[in-house]
C-alpha positions in Angstrom: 78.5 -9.9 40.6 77.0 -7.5 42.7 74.4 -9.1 45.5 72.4 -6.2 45.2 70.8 -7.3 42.0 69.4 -10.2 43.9 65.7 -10.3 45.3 63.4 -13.0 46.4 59.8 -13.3 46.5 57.5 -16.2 47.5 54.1 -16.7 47.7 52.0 -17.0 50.3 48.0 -17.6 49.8 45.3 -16.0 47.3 42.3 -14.5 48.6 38.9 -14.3 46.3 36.9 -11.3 47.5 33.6 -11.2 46.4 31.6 -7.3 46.7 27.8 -7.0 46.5 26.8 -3.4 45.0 28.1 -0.7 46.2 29.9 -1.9 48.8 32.8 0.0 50.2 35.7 -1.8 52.2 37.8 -0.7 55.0 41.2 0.5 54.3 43.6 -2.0 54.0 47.2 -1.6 55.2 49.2 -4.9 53.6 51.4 -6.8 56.0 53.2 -8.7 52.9 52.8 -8.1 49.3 50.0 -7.5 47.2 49.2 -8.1 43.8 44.8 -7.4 43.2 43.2 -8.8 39.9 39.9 -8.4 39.1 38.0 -11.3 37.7 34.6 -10.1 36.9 32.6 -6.8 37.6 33.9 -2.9 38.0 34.7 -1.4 41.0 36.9 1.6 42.2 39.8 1.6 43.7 40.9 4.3 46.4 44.4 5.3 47.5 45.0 7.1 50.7 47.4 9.3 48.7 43.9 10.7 47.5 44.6 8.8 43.8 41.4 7.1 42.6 41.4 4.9 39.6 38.8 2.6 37.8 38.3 -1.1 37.4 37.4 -4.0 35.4 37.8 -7.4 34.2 41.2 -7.6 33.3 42.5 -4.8 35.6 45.1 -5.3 38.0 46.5 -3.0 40.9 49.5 -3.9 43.7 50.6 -3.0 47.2 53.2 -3.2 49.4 54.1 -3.3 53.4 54.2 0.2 54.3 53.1 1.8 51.3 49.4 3.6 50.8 46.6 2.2 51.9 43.6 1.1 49.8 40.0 0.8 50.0 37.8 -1.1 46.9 34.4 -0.3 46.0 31.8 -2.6 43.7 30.1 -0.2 40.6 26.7 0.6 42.1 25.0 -1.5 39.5 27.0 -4.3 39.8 29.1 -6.6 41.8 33.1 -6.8 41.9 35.2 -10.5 41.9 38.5 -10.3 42.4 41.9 -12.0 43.8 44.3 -10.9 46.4 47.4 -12.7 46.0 50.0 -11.9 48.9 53.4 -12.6 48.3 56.5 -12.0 50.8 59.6 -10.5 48.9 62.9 -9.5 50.3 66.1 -8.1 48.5 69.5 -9.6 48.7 72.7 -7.3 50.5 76.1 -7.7 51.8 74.6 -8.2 55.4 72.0 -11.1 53.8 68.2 -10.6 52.8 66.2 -7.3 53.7 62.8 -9.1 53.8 59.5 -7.3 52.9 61.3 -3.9 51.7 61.6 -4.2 47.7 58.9 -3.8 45.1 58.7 -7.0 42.5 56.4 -4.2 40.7 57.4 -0.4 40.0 54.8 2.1 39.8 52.4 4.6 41.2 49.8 1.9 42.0 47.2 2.7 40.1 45.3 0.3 38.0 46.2 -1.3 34.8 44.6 -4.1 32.6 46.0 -7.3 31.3 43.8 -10.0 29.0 41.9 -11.7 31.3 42.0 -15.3 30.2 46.0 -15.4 29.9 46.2 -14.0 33.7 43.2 -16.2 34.8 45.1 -19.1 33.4 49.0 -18.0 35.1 46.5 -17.6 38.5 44.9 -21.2 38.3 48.8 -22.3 37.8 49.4 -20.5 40.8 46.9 -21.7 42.5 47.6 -25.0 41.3 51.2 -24.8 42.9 50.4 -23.1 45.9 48.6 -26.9 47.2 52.1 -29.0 46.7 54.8 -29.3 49.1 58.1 -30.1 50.1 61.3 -28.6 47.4 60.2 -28.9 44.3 56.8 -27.9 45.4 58.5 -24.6 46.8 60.2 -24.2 43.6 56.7 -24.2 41.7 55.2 -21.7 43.9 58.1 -19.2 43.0 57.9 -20.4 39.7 54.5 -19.7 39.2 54.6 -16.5 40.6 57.4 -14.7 38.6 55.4 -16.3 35.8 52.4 -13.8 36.9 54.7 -10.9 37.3 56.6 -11.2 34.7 53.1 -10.9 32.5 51.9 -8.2 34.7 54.8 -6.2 34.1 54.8 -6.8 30.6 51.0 -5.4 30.4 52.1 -2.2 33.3 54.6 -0.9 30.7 52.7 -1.7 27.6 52.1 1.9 25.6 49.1 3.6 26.1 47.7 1.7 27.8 47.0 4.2 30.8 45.8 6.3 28.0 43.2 3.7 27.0 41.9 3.2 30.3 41.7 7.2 30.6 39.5 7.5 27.4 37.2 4.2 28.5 36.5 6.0 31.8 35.1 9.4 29.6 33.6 6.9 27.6 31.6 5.5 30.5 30.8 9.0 32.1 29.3 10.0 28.6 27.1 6.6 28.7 25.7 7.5 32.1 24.9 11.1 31.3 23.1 11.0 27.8 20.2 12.6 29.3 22.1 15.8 30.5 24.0 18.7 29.0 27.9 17.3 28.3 30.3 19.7 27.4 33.0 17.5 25.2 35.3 20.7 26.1 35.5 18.7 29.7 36.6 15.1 29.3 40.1 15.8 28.8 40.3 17.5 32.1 39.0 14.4 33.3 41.1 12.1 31.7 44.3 14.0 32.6 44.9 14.6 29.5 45.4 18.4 27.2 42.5 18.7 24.9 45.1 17.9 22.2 46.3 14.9 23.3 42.7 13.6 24.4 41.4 14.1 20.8 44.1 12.2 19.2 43.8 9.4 21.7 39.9 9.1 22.0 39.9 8.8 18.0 42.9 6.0 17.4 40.9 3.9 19.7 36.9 4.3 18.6 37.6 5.7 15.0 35.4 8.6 15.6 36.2 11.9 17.6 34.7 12.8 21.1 31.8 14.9 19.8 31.2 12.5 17.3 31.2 9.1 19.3 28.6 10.9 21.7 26.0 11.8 18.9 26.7 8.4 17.9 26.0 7.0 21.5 22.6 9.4 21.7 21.0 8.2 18.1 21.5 5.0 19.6 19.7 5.3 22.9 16.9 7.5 20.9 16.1 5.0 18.4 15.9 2.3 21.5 13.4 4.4 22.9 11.5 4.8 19.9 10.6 1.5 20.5 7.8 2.6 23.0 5.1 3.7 21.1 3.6 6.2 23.7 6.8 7.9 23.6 6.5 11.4 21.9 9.5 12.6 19.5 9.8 15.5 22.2 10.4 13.4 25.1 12.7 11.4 23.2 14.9 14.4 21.8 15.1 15.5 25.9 15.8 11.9 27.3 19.5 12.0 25.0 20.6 15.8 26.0 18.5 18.0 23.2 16.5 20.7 24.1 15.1 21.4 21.0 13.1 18.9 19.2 13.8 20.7 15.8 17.9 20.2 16.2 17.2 16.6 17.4 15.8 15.7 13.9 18.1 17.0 11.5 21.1 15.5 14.0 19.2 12.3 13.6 18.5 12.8 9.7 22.2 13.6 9.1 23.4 10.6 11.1 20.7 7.8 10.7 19.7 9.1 7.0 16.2 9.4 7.5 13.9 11.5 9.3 12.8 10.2 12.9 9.3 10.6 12.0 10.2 8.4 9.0 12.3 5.8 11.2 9.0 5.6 13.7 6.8 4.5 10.7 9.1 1.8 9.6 9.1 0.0 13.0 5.7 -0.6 13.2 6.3 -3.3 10.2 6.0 -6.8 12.0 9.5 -9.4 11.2 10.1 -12.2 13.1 14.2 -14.2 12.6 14.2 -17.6 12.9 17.7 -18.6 12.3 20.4 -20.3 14.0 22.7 -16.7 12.8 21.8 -13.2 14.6 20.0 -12.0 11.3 18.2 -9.4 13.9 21.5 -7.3 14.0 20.9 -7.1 9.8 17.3 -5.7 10.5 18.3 -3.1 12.9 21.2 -1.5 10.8 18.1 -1.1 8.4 16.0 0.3 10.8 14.4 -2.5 11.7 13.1 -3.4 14.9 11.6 -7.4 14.6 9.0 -8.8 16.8 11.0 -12.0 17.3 15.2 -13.0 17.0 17.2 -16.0 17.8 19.4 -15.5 21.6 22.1 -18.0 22.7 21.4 -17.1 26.8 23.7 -19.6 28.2 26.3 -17.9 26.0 25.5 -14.3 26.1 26.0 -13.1 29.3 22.3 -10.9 29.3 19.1 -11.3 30.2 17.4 -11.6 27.1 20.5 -14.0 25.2 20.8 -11.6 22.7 25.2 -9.4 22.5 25.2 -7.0 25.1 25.9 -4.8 21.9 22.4 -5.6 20.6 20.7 -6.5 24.3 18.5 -3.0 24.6 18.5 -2.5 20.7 16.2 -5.4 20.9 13.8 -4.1 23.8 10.1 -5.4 23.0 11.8 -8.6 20.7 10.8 -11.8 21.8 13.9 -14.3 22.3 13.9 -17.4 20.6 16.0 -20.0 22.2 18.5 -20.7 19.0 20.5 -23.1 21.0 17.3 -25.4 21.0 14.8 -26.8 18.5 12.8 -23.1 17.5 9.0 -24.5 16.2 6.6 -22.3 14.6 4.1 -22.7 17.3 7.3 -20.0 18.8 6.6 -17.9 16.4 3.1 -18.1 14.0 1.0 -16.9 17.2 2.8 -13.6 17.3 1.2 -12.5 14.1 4.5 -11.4 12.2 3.8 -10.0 8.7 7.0 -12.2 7.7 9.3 -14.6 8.6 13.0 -14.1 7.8 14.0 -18.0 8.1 17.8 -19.9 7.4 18.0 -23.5 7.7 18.1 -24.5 11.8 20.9 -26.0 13.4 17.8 -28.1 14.4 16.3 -28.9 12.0 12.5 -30.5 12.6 10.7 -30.7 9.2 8.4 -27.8 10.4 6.3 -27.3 7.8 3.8 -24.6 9.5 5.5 -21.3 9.6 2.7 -19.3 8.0 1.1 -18.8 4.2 2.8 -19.1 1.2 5.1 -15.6 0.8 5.0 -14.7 4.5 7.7 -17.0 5.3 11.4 -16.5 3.5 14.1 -19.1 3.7 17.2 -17.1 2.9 20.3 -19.9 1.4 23.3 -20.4 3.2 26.1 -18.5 2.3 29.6 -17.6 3.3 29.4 -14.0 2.8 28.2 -11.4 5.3 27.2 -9.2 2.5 24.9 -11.8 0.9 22.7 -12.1 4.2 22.4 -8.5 4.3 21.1 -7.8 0.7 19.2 -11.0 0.8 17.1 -9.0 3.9 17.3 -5.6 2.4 15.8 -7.0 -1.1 13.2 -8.5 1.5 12.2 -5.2 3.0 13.0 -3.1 0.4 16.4 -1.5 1.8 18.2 -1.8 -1.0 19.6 1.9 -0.5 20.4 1.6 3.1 22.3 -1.5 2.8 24.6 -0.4 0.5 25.5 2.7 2.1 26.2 0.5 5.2 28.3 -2.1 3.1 30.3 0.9 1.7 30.9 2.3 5.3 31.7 -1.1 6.5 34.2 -1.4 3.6 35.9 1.9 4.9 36.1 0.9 8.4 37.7 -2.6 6.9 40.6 -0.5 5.4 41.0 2.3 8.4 41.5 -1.0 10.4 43.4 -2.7 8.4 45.8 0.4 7.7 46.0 0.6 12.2 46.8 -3.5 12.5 49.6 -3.5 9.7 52.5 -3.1 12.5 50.9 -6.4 13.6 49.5 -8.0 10.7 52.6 -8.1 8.6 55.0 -9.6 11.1 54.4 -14.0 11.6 52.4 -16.9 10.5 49.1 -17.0 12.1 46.7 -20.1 12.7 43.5 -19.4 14.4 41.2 -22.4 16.7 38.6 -22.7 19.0 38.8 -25.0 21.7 35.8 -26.5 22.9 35.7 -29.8 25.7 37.4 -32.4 24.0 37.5 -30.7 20.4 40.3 -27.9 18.8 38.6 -26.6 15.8 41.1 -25.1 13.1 40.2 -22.6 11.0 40.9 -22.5 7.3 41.5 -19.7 4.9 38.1 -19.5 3.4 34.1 -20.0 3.4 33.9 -18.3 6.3 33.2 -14.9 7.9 35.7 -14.8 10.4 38.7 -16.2 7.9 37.7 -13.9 5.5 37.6 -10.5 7.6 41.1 -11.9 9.5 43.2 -12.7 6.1 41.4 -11.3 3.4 40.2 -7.9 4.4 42.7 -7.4 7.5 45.6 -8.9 5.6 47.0 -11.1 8.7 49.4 -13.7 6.8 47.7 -17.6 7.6 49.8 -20.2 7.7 50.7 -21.5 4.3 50.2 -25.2 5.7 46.6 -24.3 5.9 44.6 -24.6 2.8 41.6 -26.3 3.7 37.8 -24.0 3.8 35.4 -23.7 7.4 37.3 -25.6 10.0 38.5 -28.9 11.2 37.3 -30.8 13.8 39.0 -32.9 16.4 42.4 -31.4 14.8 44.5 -31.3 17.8 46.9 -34.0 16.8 47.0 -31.4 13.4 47.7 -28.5 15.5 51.0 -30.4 17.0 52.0 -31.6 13.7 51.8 -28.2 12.2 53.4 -26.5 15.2 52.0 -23.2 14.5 54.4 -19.6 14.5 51.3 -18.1 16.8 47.6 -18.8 17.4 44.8 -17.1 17.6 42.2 -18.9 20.1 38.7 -17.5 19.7 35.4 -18.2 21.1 36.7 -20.5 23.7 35.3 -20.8 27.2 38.6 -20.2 30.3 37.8 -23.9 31.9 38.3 -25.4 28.4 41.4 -23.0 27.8 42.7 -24.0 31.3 42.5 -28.1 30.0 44.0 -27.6 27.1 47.3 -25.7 29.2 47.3 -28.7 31.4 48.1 -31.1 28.4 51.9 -31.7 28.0 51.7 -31.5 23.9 50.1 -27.9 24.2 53.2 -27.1 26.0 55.4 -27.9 23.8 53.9 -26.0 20.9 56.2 -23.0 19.7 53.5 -20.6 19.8 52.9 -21.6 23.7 56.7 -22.0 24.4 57.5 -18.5 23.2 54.1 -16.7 24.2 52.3 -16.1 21.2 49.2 -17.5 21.7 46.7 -14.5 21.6 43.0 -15.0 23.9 41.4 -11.8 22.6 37.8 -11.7 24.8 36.1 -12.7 21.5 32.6 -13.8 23.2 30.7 -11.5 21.2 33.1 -11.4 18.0 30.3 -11.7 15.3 31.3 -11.1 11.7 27.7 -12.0 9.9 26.0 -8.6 10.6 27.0 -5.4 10.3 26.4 -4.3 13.7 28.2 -7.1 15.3 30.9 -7.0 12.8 31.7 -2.8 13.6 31.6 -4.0 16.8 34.3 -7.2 16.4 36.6 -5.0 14.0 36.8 -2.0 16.7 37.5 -4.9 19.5 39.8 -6.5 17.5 41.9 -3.6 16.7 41.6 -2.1 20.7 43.2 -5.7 21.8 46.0 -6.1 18.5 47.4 -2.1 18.9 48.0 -2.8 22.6 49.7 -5.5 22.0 
């Protein structure tokens, strides 16, 4: 054998760096090895080659003695959490080991991403082994470590995905200057990318083209400003890049369907949700702005409790505190015209919610279709919400048609893990089952017959031994408990890495906002796959 093929690496400590807004640190010049994952936040980070490249959760970067320097800079509107774990690596010769000299990584250093909760969970191993000692403790640490890398690498030479992060970074410049002139003309240039290439890229990831996602991005922000009353249709049409207040309407006709003097009558119509399911997102793909709407804040990661997706939609709505008891001494004293109501997780005999025809309790149903016409028939939207539905059915197929090279390939089972508790899904009555197997066509497990979920079913998960699972909705410190057990281990899935943690916080198939908005994430995370 030839010793040259030989290298050895070891760990030596992880540093968490935590950086307020803003702020800039000093260059760095690495003594060992350096691998840098960010936890939370977005940031920059700056090469002394002059190479600049973005960052967020998920995004990794590494270093090594001798090469460039780098500095890291926290987003000005935010904060940046990462972890700095220095390794000491040395390569194998005739003469005996060359320490610090060879790369465990090859690349150009730049930033790439990797799903956060699997690398989260290979780092709190790491951690976990970097506290033992003696041999075997030793062993752990290297262990542990190649375990990283090996993932890292895995996600550094995945396709596209440079590209990806390329079009996200337009994406975000185009968010921050809605209020300017944009030529779409220049984003390629600054994704490093031929206008060509750009085009094809930007639209395989959002479904839309460049020109089209921004009009998309500007009826948006112009129809959360119309929630201000004292706003004037010309100061709207100039707060999203238009000029001319004339070509602002028929863009907004052509896109929303109706006129925006039309749109700014309808909003004045007071609806309060009081449900324990984010029925708001059905009101606003109407057109819809209600006075009140369930939140979850110690879920949703906003101020308000509502999806970031939905967060400034809903400026001016009142949050209702879904994961507790919501009383209509909430809601009555708002003086809502009606009351859009499904039966409360809990449930207090309230009998109070307003006169007789003012407040509507919608049935429970399975279907995300049958919440949506119940509130159209409601508000007499009839028209809108089928258009919507048929759109939603056509984004259903494009998706499915992109997920097919992943779809078709394997037996999937899909849980949520919660403290002491793995839920199983089943094949039906449910939103999620039916948009995963029945509209996406992902093949479930034939084992699995049985509607909703099942609770308490992890001694059913290790009986059924699943080809690879899908964990959604499940919080990293419950993920990281369930790793630690010996029987997770020793599933197949886990054994031959086919457990999938898609960020799926906001993954809401009931609405048709928040479903879009699950369908797109879900085929971002399976393509790069």
């Amino acid at each position: 054998m030839n010793p040259r093929s030989y290298f050895s690496s070891y760990p030596l400590h992880i540093a968490t760096c935590h950086y307020r807004e803003g702020f800039r640190s000093e260059p760095q010049q690495p003594e060992h090895g350096i691998i840098g994952i960010v936890q939370s936040g977005a940031g920059m980070l700056f090469l002394s080659n002059g190479r600049s490249c973005p960052l967020q959760e998920g995004s990794f970067f590494f270093a090594r003695p001798g090469g460039v320097n780098f500095e890291l800079m926290a987003d000005p509107g935010g904060s940046l959490k990462l972890s700095l774990v220095h390794y000491w690596a040395a390569q194998l010769d005739e003469e005996g080991l060359a320490p610090g000299g060879y790369e465990l990584l090859q690349g150009d250093h730049c930033s790439y991403r990797a799903a956060s909760a699997q690398t989260e969970s290979l780092l709190s191993n790491l951690r976990l082994a970097l506290s033992e000692s003696g041999p075997i403790g030793d062993m752990r640490k290297q262990l542990a470590l190649y375990e990283l890398l090996l993932h890292l690498h895995a996600h550094q030479h995945a396709p596209s995905r440079a590209g990806t992060d390329s079009i996200q970074t337009t994406i975000e410049y185009m968010e921050r200057r809605l209020s300017k002139p944009l030529q779409v003309s220049e984003l390629p240039r600054l994704a490093g990318m031929t206008p060509s290439s750009y085009c094809r890229a930007f639209k395989k990831l959002t479904g839309l083209s460049p020109g089209s996602y921004l009009t998309k991005l500007r009826m948006l922000k112009a129809k959360e400003l119309m929630t201000d009353k004292q706003a004037s249709l010309r100061d709207i049409a100039v707060s999203v890049g238009y000029q001319d207040e004339l070509y602002f309407s028929r863009v907004f006709k052509k896109t929303e369907g109706i006129s925006p003097s039309v749109y700014l009558k309808r909003r004045d119509r007071k609806i309060a949700v009081v449900s324990s399911l984010a029925l708001q997102d059905h009101l606003l793909a109407l057109g819809i702005l209600p006075i009140a709407a369930p939140s979850f804040p110690s879920y949703h990661l906003t101020p308000s409790g509502f999806p970031s997706y939905l967060h400034e939609r809903l400026a001016g709505t009142v949050p209702l505190n879904a994961e507790n008891p919501i009383r209509s001494s909430d809601v009555v004293p708002l003086g809502p015209d009606l009351i859009l109501r499904t039966k409360l997780r809990h449930d207090l005999g309230d009998t109070h919610w307003g006169e007789e025809g003012s407040a509507i309790l919608i049935d429970h149903s399975t279907s995300w279709e049958y919440y949506f016409r119940a509130i159209a028939g409601r508000v007499d939207r009839m028209a809108e919400a089928e258009r919507a539905i048929r759109a939603m059915s056509i984004l259903e197929q494009e998706a499915r048609r992109k997920l097919e090279p992943v779809s078709k390939h394997g037996k999937w089972t899909i849980i949520r893990l919660l403290p002491d508790n793995c839920r199983i899904y089943g094949v039906k009555e449910h939103a999620l089952t039916d948009l995963f197997y029945g509209r996406l066509k992902f093949q479930a497990d034939e084992r699995i017959t049985h509607g909703t979920y099942l609770e308490d079913a992890f001694d059913r998960l290790i009986e059924l031994d699943p080809e690879q699972l899908l964990v959604v909705w499940s919080e990293e410190p419950v993920i990281h408990q369930f790793n630690a057990d010996p029987r997770w281990q020793q599933l197949r899935a886990v054994r031959e890495n086919r457990v999938y943690y898609p960020d799926s916080r906001e993954w809401d198939p009931w609405g048709p906002i928040g479903r879009e908005h699950m369908i797109k994430a879900m085929v971002r995370y399976f393509v790069k796959l």
